[in-house]
N, C-alpha and C positions, 0 to 999 in steps of 0.2 A: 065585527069584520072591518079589516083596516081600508079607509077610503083611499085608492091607489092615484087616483085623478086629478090630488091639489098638485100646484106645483111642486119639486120634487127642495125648494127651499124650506119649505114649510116644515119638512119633518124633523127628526132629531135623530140622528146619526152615532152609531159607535164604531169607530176603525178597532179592530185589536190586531194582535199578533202571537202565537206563539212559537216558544224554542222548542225542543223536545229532545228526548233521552235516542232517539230511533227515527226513523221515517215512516213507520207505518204506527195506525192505530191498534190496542191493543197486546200489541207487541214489545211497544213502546210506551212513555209516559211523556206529561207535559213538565218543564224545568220552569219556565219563566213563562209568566204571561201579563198580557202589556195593553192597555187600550187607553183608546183617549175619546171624550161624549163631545158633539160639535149641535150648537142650535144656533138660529138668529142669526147665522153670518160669524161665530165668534166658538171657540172653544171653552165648554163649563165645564169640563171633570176630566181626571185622568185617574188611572189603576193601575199597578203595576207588584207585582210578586214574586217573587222565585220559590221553586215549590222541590221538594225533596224528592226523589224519584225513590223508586224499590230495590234499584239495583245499581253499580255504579254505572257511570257513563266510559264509553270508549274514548280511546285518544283522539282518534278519527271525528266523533262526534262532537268532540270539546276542541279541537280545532274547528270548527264550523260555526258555532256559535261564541268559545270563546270562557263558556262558563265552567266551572272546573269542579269537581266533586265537592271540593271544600266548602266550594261559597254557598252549594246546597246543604249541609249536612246540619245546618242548625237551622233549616227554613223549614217553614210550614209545610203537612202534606195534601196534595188536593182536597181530599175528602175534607179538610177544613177550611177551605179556600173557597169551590166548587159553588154553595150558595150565596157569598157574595159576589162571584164571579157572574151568574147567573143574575142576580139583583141589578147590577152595573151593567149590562147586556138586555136586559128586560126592558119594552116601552120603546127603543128606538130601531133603528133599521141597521141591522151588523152590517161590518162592511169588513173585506179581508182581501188582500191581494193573492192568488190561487185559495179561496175560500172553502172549497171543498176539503182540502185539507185541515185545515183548523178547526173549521165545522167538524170534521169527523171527530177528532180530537177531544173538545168538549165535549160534542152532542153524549157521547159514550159515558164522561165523570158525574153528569148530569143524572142519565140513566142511574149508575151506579147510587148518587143520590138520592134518588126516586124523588126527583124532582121535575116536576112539568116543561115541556122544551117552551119556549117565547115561539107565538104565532108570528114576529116578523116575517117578510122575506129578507135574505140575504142577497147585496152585492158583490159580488169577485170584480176585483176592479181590474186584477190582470185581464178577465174577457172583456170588460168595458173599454179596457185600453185599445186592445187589439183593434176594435172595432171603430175606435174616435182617432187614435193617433196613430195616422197611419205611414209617417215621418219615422218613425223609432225603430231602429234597427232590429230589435227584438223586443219583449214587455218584460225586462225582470225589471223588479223593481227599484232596484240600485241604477240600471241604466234609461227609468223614467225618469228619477229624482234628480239626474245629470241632464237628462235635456230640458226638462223644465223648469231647472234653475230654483229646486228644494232641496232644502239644507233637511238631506235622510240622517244626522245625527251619527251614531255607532251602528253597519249595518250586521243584520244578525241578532239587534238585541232586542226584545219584545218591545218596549215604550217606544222607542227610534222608529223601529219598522212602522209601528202602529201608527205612529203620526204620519210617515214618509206618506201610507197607506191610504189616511183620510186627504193629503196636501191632494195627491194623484188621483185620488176619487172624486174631491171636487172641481180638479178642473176639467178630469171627463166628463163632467156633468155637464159644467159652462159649455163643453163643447158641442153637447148634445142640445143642449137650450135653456139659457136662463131663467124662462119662464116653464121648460117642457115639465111634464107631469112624474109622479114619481114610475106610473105605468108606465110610459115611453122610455124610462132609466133601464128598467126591468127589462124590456123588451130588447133593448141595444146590448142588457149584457148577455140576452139569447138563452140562457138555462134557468130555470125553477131551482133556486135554492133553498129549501127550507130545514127548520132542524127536523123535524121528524123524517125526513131523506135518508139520513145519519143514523138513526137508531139499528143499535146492534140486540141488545138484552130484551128488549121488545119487539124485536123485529119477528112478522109471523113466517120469516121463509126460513126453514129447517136447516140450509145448509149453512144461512150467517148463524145459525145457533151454535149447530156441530163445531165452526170453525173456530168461533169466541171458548169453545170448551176448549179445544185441542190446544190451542193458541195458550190459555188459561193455564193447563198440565203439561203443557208444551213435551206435546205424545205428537207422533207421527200418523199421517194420512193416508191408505191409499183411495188414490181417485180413479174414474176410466175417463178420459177427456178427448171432447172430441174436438181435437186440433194438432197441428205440427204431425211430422214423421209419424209421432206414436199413437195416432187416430186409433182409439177402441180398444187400446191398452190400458189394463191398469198399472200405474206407476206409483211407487210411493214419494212422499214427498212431508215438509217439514215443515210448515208455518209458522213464518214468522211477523206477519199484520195482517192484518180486513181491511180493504179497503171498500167504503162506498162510494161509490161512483156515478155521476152522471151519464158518463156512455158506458156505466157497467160494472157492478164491484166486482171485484177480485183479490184473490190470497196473493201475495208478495211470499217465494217460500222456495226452499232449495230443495232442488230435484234431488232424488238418492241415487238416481242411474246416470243424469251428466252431470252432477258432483257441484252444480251452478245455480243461482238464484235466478226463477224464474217469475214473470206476473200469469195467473191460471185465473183466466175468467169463472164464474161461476157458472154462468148458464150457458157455455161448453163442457160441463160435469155432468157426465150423466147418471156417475154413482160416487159415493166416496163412503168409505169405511172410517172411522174413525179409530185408532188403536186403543186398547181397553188401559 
């Protein structure tokens, strides 16, 4: 059991980052992944990869990041990556700027690997932000690296971000207390991050299973949901990620009847069929 109590100096720290093929998990795959290990006041290790996806990437999406099919086509693909990605993540305290996200991301290739998730907790330092700098017009993390005067590198790119990531982690930290505990970190950043949060293929709730199939054959849904206009209707609809969630997972998935992508809580379903 990790002692949460020493100062929050004491520990050893990974910032990562990843790009992706999509925005949801599932649905989507990881391109590039980026982290940097921080102990003692000093940075010991960095990793960084770009990873071949299953399918090509949009224009839309290679505008955002920046990476183009090409530079992936002769890169490694997770499943060979995945355990030392995990290895290099194992033993210190993740740290991710909107970390649920990335966490999902992983926690899933992990799974797929039938490999063990790291009992760390997890810091989101976008919620630590929120919470310490309260000066900042908003928390993205491009526009923390500008008011605190850290050189965020290329943004968008995993290594860059993942550093931008750890600069802005520790000086939320400073802000909360040079001496304060890693328990008191935890607390300011307000949610329970852990990787087992994340898990899909293990998960025992039936509907993240159904939806990781669907998702997987990418076969269409209908649900009955109880929310919007069409309370107690069953509607069909088309998933396109799972997302787990702190205040709630839900499918990311285009409705068939208003022709639009919509977010469907899960635990507003109170049936859902799966297409054969």
């Amino acid at each position: 059991m990790l002692d949460l109590d020493r100062p929050w100096t004491e520990y050893e720290y990974v910032a990562f980052d990843t790009e992706t093929s999509g925005a949801y998990p599932l649905g989507s795959e990881v391109v590039e992944f980026g982290a940097v290990k921080w102990r003692d006041g000093k940075v010991i290790d960095r990793y960084q990869t770009l990873l071949k996806p299953s399918e090509p990437m949009s224009a839309f999406i290679i505008g955002i990041h920046g990476i183009t099919n090409e530079m992936v086509a002769d890169a490694p693909l997770m499943s060979e990556k995945i355990e030392e990605i995990r290895n290099f993540i194992k033993g210190a305290i993740p740290m991710a700027h909107h970390a649920p996200f990335d966490l999902g991301f992983i926690a899933i290739e992990m799974e797929r690997a039938q490999l063990s998730f790291p009992s760390e907790p997890a810091i989101c330092t976008s919620l630590l932000a929120r919470k310490v700098i309260l000066e900042s017009s908003n928390h993205k993390l491009q526009t923390l690296v500008k008011l605190m005067n850290i050189d965020g590198g290329q943004a968008h790119r995993a290594s860059d971000d993942a550093n931008a990531c750890l600069q802005v982690g520790l000086q939320c930290m400073l802000r909360v207390g040079a001496t304060a505990s890693l328990r008191a970190i935890l607390l300011e950043v307000g949610k329970e991050l852990r990787w087992t949060n994340y898990a899909v293929f293990t998960s025992h709730d039936q509907k993240i299973l159904q939806f990781a199939d669907a998702i997987r054959r990418k076969v269409a849904v209908d649900i009955v949901y109880q929310g919007g206009r069409l309370r107690n209707e069953t509607r069909r609809i088309a998933p396109l990620g799972l997302v787990r969630n702190p205040d709630g997972d839900y499918v990311m998935a285009l409705c068939h009847r208003d022709a639009v992508n919509k977010r469907f809580y899960l635990n507003k379903m109170s049936d859902l069929q799966v297409e054969l």
